[in-house]
mmCIF file of the C-alpha atoms, coordinates in Angstrom:
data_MODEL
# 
_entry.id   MODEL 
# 
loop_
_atom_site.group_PDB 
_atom_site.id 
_atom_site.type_symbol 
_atom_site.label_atom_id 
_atom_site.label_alt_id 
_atom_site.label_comp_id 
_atom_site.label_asym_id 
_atom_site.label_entity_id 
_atom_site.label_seq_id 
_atom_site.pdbx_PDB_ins_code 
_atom_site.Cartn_x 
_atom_site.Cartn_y 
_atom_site.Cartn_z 
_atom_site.occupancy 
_atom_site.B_iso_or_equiv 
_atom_site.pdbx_formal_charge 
_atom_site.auth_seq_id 
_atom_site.auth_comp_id 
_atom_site.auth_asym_id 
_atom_site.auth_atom_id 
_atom_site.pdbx_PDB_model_num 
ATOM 1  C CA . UNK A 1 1  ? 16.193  2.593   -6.218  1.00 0.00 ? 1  UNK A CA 1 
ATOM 2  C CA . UNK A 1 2  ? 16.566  0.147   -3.593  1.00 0.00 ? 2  UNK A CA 1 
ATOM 3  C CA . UNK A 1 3  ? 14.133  1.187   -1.321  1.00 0.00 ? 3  UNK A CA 1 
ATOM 4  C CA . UNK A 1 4  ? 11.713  3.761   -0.707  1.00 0.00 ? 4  UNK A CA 1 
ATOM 5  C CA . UNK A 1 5  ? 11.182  5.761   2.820   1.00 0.00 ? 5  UNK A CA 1 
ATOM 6  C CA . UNK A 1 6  ? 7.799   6.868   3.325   1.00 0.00 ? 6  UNK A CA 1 
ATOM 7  C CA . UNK A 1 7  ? 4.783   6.936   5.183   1.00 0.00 ? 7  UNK A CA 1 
ATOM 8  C CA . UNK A 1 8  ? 2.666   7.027   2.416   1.00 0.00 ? 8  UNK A CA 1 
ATOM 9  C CA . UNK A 1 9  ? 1.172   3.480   1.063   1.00 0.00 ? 9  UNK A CA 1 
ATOM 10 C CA . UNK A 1 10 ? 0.445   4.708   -1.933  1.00 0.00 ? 10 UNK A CA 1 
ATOM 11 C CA . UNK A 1 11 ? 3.834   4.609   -2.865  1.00 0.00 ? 11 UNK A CA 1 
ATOM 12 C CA . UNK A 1 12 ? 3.060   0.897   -4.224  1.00 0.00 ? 12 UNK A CA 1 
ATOM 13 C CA . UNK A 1 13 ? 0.775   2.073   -6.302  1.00 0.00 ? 13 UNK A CA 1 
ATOM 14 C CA . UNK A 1 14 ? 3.711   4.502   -8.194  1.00 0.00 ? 14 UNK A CA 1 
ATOM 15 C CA . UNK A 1 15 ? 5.448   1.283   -8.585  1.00 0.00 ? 15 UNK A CA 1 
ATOM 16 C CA . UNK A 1 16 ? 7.687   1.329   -5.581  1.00 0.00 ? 16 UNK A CA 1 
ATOM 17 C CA . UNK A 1 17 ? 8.931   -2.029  -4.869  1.00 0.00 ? 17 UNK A CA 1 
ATOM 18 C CA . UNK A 1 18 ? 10.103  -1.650  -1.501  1.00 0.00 ? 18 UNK A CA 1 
ATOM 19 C CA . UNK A 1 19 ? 8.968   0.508   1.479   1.00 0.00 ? 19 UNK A CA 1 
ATOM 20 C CA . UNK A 1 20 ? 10.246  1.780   4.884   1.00 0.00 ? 20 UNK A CA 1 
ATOM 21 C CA . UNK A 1 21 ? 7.537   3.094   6.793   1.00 0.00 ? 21 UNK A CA 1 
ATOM 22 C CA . UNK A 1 22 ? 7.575   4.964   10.119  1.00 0.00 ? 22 UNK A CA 1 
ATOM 23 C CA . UNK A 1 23 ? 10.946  6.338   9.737   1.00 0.00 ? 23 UNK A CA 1 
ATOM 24 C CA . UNK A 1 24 ? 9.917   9.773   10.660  1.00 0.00 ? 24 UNK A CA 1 
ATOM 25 C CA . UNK A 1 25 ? 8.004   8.910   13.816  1.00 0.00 ? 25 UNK A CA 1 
ATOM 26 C CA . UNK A 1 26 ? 9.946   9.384   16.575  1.00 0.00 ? 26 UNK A CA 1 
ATOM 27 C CA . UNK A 1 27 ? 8.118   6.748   18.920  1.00 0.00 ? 27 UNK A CA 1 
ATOM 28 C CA . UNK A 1 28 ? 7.713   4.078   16.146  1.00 0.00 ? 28 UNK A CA 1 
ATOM 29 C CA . UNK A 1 29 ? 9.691   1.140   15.189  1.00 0.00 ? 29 UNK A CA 1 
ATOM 30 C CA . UNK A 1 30 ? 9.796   1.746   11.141  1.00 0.00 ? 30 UNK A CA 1 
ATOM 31 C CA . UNK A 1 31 ? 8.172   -1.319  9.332   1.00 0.00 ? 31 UNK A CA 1 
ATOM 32 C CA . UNK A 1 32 ? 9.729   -2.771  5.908   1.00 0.00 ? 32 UNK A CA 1 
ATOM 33 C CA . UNK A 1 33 ? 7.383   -3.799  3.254   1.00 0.00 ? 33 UNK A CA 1 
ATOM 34 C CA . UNK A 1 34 ? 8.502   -5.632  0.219   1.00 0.00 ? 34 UNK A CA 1 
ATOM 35 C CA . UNK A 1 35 ? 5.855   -5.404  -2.800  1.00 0.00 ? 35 UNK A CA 1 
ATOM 36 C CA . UNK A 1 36 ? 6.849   -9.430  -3.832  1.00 0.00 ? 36 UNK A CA 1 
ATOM 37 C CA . UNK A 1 37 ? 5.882   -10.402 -0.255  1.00 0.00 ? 37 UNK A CA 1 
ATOM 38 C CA . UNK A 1 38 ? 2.564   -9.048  -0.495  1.00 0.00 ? 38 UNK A CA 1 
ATOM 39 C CA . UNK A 1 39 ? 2.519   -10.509 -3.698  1.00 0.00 ? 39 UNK A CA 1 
ATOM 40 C CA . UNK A 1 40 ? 2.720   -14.034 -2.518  1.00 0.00 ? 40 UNK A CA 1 
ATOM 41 C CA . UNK A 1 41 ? 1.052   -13.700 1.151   1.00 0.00 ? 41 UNK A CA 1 
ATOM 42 C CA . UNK A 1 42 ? -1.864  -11.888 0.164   1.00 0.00 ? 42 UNK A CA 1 
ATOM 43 C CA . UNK A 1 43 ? -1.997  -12.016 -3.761  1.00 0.00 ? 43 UNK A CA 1 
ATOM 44 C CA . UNK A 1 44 ? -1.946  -8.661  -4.545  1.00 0.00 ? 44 UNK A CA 1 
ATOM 45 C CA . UNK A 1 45 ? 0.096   -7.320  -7.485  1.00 0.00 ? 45 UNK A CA 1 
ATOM 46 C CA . UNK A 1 46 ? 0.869   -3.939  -8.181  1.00 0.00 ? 46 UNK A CA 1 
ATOM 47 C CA . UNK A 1 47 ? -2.719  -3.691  -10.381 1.00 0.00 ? 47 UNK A CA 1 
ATOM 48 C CA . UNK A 1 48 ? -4.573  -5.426  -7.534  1.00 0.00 ? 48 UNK A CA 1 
ATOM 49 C CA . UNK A 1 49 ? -3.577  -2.868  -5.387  1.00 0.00 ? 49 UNK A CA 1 
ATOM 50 C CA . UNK A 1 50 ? -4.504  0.306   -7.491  1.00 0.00 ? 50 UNK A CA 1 
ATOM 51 C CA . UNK A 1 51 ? -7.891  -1.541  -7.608  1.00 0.00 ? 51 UNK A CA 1 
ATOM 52 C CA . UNK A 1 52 ? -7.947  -2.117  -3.899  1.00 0.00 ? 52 UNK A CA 1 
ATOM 53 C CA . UNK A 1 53 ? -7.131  2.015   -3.405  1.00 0.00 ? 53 UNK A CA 1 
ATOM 54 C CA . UNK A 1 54 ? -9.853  2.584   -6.189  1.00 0.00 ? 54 UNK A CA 1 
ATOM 55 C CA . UNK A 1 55 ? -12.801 0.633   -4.649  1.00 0.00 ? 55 UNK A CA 1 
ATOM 56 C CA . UNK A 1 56 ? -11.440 1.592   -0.717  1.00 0.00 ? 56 UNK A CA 1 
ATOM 57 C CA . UNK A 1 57 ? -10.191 4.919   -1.634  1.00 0.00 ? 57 UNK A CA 1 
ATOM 58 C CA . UNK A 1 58 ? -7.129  7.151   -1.424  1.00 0.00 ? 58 UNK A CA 1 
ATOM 59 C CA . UNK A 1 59 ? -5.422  10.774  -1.736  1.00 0.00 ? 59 UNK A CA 1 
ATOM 60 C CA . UNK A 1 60 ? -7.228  10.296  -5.255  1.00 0.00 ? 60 UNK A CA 1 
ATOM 61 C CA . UNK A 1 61 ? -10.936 8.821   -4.881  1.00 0.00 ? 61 UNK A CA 1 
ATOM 62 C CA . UNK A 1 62 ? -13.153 8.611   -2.214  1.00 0.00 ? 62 UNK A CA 1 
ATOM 63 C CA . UNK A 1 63 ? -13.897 4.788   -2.840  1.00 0.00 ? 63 UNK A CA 1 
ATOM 64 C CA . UNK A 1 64 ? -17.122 3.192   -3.662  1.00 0.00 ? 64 UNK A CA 1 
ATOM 65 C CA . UNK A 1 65 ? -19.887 3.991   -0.777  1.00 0.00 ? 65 UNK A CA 1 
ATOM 66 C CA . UNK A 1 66 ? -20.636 0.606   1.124   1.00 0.00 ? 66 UNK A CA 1 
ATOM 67 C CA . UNK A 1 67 ? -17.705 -1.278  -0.334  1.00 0.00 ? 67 UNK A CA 1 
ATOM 68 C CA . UNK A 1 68 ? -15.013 -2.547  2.583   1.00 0.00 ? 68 UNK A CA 1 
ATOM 69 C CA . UNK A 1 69 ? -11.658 -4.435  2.829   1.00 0.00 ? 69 UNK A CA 1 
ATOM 70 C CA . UNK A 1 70 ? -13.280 -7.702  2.557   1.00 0.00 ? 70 UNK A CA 1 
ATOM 71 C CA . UNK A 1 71 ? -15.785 -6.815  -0.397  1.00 0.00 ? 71 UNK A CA 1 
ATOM 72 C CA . UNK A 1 72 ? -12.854 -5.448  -1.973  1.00 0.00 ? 72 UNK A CA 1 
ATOM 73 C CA . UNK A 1 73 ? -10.708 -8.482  -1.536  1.00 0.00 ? 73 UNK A CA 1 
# 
């Protein structure tokens, strides 16, 4: 797969490598994201991230009560 188009973030999480996002919104510019880019900007692997969605939460947990983006980080 070269590339994934969806809206949903999560799809990082799956193990999607690459992401087009905003494609179906008519008004909206769609964004590319690149998994090995947020790998070296912000650090976050593919693990990283399914701990990020654990402790923030996601379609599957409602996150840790309290905890934020930069408690998380």
């Amino acid at each position: 797969v070269d590339f994934v188009i969806s809206d949903d973030s999560d799809s990082f999480l799956f193990g999607a490598t690459k992401i087009i996002k905003g494609h179906f919104k008519q008004k909206q510019i769609p964004g590319y994201y690149d998994s090995e880019l947020i790998k070296e900007e912000l650090g976050l692997s593919r693990n990283k991230l399914i701990y990020l969605a654990l402790f923030l939460g996601s379609d599957y947990t409602d996150g840790i009560k309290g905890v934020g983006i930069v408690n998380a980080m």
